[in-house]
C-alpha positions as CSV (number, residue, x, y, z in Angstrom):
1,X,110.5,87.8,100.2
2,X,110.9,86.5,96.7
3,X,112.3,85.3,93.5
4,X,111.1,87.1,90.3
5,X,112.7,89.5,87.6
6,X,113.6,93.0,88.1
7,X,114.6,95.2,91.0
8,X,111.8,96.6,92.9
9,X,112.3,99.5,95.9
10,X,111.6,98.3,99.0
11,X,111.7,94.6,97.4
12,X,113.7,91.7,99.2
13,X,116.6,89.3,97.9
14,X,115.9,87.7,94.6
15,X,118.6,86.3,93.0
16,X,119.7,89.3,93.0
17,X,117.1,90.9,91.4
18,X,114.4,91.3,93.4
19,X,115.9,93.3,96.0
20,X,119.5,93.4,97.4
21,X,122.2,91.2,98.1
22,X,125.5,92.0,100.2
23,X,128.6,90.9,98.4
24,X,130.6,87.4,100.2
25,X,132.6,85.2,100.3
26,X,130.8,82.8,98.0
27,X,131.7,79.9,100.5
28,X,129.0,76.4,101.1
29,X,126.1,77.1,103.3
30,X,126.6,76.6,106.2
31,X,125.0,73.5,108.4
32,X,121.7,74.0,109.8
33,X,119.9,73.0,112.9
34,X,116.9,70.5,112.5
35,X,113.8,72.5,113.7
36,X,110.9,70.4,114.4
37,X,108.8,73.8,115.1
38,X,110.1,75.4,111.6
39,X,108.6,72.2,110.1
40,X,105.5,72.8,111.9
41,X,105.6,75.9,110.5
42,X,106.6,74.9,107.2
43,X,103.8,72.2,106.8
44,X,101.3,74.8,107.7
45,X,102.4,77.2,105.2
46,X,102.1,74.5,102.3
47,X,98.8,73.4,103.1
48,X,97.9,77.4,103.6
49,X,99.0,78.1,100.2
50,X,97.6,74.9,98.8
51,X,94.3,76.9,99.4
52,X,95.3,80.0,98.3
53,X,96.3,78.8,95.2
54,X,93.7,76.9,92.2
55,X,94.2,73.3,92.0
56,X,97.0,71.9,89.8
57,X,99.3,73.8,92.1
58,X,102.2,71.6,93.9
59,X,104.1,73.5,97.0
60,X,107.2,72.7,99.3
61,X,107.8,74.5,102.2
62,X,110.2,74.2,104.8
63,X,111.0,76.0,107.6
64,X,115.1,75.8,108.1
65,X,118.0,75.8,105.6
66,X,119.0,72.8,103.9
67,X,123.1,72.3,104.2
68,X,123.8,71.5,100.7
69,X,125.2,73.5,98.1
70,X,123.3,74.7,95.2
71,X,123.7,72.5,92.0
72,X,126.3,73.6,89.9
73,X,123.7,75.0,87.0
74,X,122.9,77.0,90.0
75,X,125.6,77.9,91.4
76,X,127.0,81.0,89.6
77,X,123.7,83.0,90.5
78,X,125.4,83.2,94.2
79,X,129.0,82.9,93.9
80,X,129.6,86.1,95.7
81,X,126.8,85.9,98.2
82,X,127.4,85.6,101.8
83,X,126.7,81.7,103.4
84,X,123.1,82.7,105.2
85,X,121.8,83.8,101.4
86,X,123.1,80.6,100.0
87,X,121.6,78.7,102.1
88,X,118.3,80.5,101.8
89,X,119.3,80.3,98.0
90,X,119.9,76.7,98.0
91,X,116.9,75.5,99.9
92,X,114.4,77.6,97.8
93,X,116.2,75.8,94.7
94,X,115.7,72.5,96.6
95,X,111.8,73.4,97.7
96,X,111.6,74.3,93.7
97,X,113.5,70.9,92.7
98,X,111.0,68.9,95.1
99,X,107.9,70.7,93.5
100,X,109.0,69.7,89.9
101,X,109.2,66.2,90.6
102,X,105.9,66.0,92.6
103,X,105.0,67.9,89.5
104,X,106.4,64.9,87.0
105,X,108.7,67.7,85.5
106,X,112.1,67.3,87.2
107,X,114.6,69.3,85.9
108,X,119.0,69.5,86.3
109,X,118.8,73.4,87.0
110,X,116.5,76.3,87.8
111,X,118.5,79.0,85.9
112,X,118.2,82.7,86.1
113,X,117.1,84.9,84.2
114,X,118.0,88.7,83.1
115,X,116.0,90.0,85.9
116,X,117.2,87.3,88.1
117,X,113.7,85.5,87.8
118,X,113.4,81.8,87.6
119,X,113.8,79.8,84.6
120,X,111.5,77.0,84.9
121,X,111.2,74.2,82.5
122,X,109.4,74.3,79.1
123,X,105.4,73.8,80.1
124,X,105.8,75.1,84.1
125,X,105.2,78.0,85.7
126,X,106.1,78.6,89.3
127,X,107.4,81.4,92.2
128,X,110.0,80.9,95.1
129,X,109.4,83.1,98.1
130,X,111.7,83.4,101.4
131,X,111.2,85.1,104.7
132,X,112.7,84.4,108.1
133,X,111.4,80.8,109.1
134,X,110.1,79.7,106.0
135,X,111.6,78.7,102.1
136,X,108.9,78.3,99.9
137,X,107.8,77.4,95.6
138,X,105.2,76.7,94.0
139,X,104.9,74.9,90.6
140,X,102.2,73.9,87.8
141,X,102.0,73.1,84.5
142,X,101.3,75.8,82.3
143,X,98.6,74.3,80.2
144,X,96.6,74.5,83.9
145,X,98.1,77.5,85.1
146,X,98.7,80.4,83.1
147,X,101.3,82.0,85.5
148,X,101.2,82.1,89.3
149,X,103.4,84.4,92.1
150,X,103.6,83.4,96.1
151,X,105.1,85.6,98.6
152,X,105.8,85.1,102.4
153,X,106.4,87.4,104.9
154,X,106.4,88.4,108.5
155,X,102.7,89.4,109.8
156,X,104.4,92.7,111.4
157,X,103.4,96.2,110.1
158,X,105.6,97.6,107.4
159,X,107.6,100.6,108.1
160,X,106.7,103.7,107.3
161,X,109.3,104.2,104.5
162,X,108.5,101.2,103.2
163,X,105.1,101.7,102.8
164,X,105.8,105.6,101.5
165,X,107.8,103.6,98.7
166,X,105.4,100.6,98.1
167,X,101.6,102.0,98.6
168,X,99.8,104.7,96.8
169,X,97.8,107.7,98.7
170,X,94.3,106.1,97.8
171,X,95.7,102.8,99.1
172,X,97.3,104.4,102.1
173,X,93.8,106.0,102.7
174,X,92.1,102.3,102.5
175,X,94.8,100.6,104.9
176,X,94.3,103.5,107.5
177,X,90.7,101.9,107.5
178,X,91.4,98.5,107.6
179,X,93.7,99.3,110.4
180,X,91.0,101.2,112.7
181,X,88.2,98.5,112.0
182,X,90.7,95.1,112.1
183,X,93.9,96.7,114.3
184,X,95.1,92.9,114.9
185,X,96.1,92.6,110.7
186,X,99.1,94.1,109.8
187,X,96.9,95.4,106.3
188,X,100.1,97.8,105.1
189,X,102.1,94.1,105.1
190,X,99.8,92.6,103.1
191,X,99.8,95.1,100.3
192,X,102.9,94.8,99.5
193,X,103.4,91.1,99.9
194,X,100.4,91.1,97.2
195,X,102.1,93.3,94.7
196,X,105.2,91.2,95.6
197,X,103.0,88.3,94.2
198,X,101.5,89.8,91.4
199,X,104.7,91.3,90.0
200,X,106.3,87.6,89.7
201,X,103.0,86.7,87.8
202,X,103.1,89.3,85.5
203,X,107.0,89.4,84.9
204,X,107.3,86.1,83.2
205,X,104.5,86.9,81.1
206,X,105.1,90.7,79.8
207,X,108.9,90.5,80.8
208,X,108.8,94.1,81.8
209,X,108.9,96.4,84.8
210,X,105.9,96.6,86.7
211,X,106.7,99.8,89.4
212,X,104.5,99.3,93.0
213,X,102.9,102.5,92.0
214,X,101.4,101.5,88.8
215,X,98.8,99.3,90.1
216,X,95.4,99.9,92.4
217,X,95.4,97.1,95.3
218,X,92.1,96.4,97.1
219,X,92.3,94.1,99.6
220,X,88.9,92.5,101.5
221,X,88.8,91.6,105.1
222,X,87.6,88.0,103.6
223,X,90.5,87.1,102.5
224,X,90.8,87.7,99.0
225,X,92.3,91.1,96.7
226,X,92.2,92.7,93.7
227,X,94.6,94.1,92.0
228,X,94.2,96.9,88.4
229,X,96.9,96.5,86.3
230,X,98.1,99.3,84.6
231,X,98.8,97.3,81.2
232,X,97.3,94.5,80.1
233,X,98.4,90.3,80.7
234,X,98.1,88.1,77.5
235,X,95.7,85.4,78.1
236,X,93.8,82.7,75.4
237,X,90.5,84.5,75.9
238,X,90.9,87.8,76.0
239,X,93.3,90.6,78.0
240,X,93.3,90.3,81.5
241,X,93.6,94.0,83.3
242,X,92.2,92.6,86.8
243,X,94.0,89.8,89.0
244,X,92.1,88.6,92.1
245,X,94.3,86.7,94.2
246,X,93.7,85.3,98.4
247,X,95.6,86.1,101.5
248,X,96.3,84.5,104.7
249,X,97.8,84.5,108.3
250,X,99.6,81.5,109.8
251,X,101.6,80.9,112.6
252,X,102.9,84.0,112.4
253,X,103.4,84.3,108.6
254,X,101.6,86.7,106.2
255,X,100.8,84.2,102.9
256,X,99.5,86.0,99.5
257,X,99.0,84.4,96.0
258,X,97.4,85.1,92.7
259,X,97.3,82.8,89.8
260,X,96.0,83.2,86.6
261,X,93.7,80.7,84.5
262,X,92.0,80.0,81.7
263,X,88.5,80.7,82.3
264,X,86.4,79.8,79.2
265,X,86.2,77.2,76.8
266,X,87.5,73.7,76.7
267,X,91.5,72.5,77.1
268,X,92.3,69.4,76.0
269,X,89.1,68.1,75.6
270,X,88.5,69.0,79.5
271,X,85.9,71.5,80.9
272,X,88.3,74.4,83.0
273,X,85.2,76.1,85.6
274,X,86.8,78.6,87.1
275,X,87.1,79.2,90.8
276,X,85.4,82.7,91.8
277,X,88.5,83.9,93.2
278,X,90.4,83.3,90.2
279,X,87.8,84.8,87.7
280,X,90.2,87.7,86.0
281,X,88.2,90.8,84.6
282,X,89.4,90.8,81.0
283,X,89.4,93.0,78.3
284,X,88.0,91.0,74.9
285,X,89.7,91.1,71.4
């Protein structure tokens, strides 16, 4: 699950953008049980997506709902929701607040946006993601990262309609592989949890639709994926028409993210190698 712009089928809540959201009675979220296990959970996520993501990167996770409200720049966004999705609202705002100060860039609200994504501060980029047992964002500054999406989920198989809806034939054809060769990795999940990623990296930086069927997803039993983009992302050094981006399972939690840096050249007077797995195919020009 996830924040980002736009309404995608199949998709989850998202400000309600991202997928659906049940109307409410807009009251506080409810209080929450402490849940030293969630935490667990929580801390093992962050550290997983730590390494799934280059470094710059700061992440807060947790693992149960925090009981405050949102803040009142944020609070219109879910004025109608029901209490369980403004709690889950509230405490991916508060894992997003957290981040930004790590982050040195604290911040009085996360607004929304017209697709419902995330308005971060001038010089960040980031992604908030939510599943059951786990709230999740992760920030950078933008002069280190170029745009970055996270997405959680449930390591459970998808359902058949929702993979009709989120995966094309040749990448049906590739999962029915995966899934006779490694029957223990729910492979269908982890498709669209990547194109859940990759659509909140390239939202914020084309600020159009991006439809599940318009990109070709490969994803490696190593870890890692590529993704073809059907259009072009804007990057310093040339177009980028190829993300690569890393997966992982964790106590019970599928993980994917993609980020996108600069790859060439100097910044700042500083060298920027980049990692293999964040090397970007890109189209000079």
């Amino acid at each position: 699950m996830s924040e980002s712009g736009g309404a995608r089928a199949g998709g989850h809540d998202a400000d309600a953008a991202h997928g659906r959201t049940g109307p409410g009675d807009g009251s506080p979220a409810h209080p929450c049980t402490h849940d030293s296990a969630g935490d667990a959970a929580a801390d093992a996520a962050r550290e997983a997506f730590h390494a799934l993501l280059p470094p710059g990167a700061v992440v807060v996770a947790r693992g149960h709902d925090v009981t405050a409200t949102p803040r009142a720049e944020e609070a219109a966004a879910v004025a109608a929701a029901v209490p369980s999705r403004v709690a889950e609202f509230a405490t991916g705002r508060s894992c997003a607040h957290e981040a930004l100060e790590l982050l040195g860039r604290p911040t009085a609200g996360i607004g929304r946006g017209e697709r419902g994504e995330p308005l971060w501060p001038r010089g960040v980029v980031g992604s908030i993601t939510h599943c059951e047992g786990l709230r999740a964002a992760a920030v950078a500054r933008s002069a280190d990262v170029l745009g970055l999406g996270i997405d959680a989920e449930p390591h459970l198989p998808l359902p058949e309609d929702v993979l009709d809806l989120t995966l094309t034939p040749a990448e049906r054809d590739r999962v029915a592989a995966l899934d006779r060769s490694r029957p223990d990795v729910a492979w269908g999940r982890i498709v669209f949890s990547l194109k859940e990623s990759v659509y909140k990296l390239w939202y914020p930086l084309r600020h159009e639709w991006l439809g599940f069927e318009e990109v070709d997803a490969v994803v490696a039993t190593d870890g890692t994926f590529t993704v073809a983009l059907p259009r072009p992302l804007p990057a310093p050094h040339g177009d980028v028409l190829t993300v690569r981006g890393r997966w992982t399972v964790t106590g019970g939690l599928l993980l994917t993210a993609v980020a996108l840096t600069p790859v060439s050249g100097t910044r700042a007077g500083a060298s920027c190698p980049p990692a293999p797995w964040w090397r970007s195919s890109r189209r000079r020009g």
